[in-house]
C-alpha atoms as one frame of an Amber mdcrd trajectory, in Angstrom:
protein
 153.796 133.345 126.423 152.913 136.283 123.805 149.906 136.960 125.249 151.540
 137.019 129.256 151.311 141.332 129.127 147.809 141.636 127.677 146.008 139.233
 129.860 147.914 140.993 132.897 146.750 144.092 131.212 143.291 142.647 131.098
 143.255 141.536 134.552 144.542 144.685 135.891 141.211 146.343 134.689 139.098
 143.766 136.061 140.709 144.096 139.906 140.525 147.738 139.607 137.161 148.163
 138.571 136.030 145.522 141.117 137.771 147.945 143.854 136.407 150.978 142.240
 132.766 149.334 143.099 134.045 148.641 146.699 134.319 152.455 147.139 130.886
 153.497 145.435 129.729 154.178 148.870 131.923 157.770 148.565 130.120 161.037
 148.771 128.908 162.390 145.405 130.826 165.972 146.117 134.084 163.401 146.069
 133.396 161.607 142.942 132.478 164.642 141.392 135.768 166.167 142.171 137.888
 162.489 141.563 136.228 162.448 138.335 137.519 166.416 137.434 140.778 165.050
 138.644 140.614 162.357 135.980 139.568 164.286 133.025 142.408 166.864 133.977
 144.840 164.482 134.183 143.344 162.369 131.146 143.558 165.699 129.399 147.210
 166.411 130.376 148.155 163.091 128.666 146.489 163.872 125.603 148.771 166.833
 125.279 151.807 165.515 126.091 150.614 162.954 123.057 149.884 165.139 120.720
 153.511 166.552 120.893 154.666 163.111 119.511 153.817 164.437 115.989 156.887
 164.952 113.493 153.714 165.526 110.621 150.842 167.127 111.880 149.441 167.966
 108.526 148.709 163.622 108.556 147.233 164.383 112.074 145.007 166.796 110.605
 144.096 165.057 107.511 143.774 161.918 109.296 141.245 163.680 111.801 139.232
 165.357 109.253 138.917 162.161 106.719 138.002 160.001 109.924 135.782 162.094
 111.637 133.815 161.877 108.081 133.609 158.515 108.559 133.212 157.678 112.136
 129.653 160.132 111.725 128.634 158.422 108.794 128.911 155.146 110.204 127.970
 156.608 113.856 130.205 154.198 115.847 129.630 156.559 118.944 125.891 155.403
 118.955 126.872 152.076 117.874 129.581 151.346 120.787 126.636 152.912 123.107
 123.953 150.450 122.176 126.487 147.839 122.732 127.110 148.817 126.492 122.924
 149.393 126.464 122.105 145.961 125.530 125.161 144.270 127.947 123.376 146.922
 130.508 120.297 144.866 130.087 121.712 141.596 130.359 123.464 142.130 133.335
 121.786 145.320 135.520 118.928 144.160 137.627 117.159 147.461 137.713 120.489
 149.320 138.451 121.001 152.896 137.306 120.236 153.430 133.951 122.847 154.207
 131.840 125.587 152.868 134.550 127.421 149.889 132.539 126.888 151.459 129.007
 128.639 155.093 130.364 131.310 153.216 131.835 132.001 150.261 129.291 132.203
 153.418 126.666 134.809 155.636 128.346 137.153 153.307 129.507 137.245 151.396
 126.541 138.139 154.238 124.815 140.714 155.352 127.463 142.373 152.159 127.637
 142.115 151.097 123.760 143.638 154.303 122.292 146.966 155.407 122.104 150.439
 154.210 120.912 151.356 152.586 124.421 149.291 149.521 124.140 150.329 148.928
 120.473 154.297 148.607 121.655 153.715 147.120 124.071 151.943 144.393 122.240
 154.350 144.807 119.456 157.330 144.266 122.209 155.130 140.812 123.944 154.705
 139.428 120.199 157.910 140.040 118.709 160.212 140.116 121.892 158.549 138.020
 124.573 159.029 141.177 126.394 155.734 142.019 128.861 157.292 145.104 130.859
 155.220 147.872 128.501 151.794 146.392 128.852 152.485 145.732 132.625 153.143
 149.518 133.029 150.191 150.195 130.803 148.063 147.692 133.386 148.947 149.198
 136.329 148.311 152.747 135.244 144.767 151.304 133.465 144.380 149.455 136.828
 144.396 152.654 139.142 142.590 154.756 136.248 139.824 151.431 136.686 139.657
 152.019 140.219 138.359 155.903 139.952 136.259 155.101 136.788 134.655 152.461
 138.212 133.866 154.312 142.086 132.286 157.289 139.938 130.848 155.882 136.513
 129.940 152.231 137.523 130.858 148.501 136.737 130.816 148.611 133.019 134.330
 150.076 133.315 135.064 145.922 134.280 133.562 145.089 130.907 136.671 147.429
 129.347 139.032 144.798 129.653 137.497 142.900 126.737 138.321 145.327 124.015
 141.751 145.722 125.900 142.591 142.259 125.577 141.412 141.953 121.759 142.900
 144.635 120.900 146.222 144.292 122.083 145.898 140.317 121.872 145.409 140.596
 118.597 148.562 142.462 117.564 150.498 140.497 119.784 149.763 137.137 117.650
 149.956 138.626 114.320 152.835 141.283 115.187 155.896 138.963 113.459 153.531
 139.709 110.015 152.956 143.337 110.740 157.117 144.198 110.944 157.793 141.269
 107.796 155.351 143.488 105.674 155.829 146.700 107.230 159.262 148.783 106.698
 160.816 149.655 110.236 160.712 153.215 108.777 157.472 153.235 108.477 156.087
 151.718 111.581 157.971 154.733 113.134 155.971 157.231 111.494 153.041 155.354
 112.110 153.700 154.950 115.644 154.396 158.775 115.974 151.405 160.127 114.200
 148.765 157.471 115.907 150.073 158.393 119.043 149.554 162.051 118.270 145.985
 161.754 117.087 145.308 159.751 119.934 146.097 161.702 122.100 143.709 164.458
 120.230 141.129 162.171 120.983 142.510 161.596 124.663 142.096 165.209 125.477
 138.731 165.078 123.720 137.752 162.245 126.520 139.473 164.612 129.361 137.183
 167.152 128.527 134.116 165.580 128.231 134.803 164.023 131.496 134.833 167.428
 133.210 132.464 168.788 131.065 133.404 171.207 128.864 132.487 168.882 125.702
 130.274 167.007 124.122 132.624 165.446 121.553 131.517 162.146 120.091 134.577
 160.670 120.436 134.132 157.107 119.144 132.945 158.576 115.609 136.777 159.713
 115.425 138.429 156.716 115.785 138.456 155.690 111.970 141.218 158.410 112.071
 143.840 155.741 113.067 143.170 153.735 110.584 143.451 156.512 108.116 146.461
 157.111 109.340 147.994 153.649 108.615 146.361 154.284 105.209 148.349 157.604
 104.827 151.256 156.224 106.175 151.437 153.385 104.013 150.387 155.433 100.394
 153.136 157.633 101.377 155.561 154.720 101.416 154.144 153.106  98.634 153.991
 156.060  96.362
């Protein structure tokens, strides 16, 4: 089944963040600190990402040409009403700002980053599910502190998850037919590296130290498949 690793994936998400909400009852001073630990280790990741470059000059571009866009079209404020109006479907007089904070953050923890495209690549193309299992398990315990410290719209993640990397999964024999393996490599290398940019970005802000609206830089993927694909072209 091609879509056996993302619905795992999905799941994964869903059972963490359900346990997450099992241990709200910990003392603030804890999640303040479990949620420092996150964002350091988040951060960490992002790093180690951002090594993955063999072209940083496309990172940069990529950033810069995104960033443009992603404020232009605002999709931080954007993603935020969305978790604001599934706040007011489903909160009955919760704490405001609960499901849209966490629906935002671990979306974009869980969506970005080169490990859920392989790994959807590998289920489509391979029938092979052991990536995106490794990928739920670590989103799974990431769920679990999310959701104890920034509420139950970390749950809601899983949707974006599982059209994300569903989505790739189905179509992923017509991405390699019309894509060179060459250049899926180089794609692969420089997504990962300005997603983990964005990673650390998320690390930081979850400690504190930023304010970086994070979704308005996520056109920068795409603008690196653009790149990628003019250079190859051209």
């Amino acid at each position: 089944m091609v879509l056996w690793g993302t619905l795992i994936n999905a799941l994964l998400i869903v059972v963490g963040a359900i346990a997450g909400r099992l241990l709200k009852g910990i003392p603030d001073r804890m999640k303040e600190t479990i949620m420092y630990a996150i964002g350091l280790a988040v951060a960490v990741m992002g790093i180690q990402m951002s090594f993955e470059s063999t072209n940083f000059i496309i990172v940069i571009i990529s950033l810069v040409i995104g960033t443009v866009l992603g404020e232009w079209w605002d999709l931080d404020r954007q993603l935020n009403r969305l978790g604001q109006w599934l706040e007011k479907k489903m909160s009955k007089g919760g704490q405001e700002g609960t499901i849209a904070q966490g629906f935002v953050t671990a979306t974009l923890i869980f969506v970005i980053g080169a490990m859920g495209v392989l790994g959807a690549l590998n289920s489509g193309l391979r029938n092979d599910h052991e990536l995106l299992i490794s990928k739920g398990i670590i989103d799974g315990f990431t769920s679990i502190l999310l959701a104890a410290t920034l509420g139950i719209g970390v749950l809601l993640s899983a949707i974006p998850v599982a059209l994300y990397q569903g989505s790739i999964a189905l179509f992923a024999t017509q991405i390699t037919r019309l894509v060179p393996d060459e250049a899926l490599t180089l794609f692969l290398s420089e997504m990962t590296a300005t997603g983990g940019i964005m990673i650390l970005a998320i690390g930081l802000n979850l400690i504190g130290i930023t304010k970086v609206r994070v979704a308005n830089l996520l056109p920068s993927l795409l603008v690196v498949a653009l790149y990628v694909a003019w250079t190859f072209v051209f």
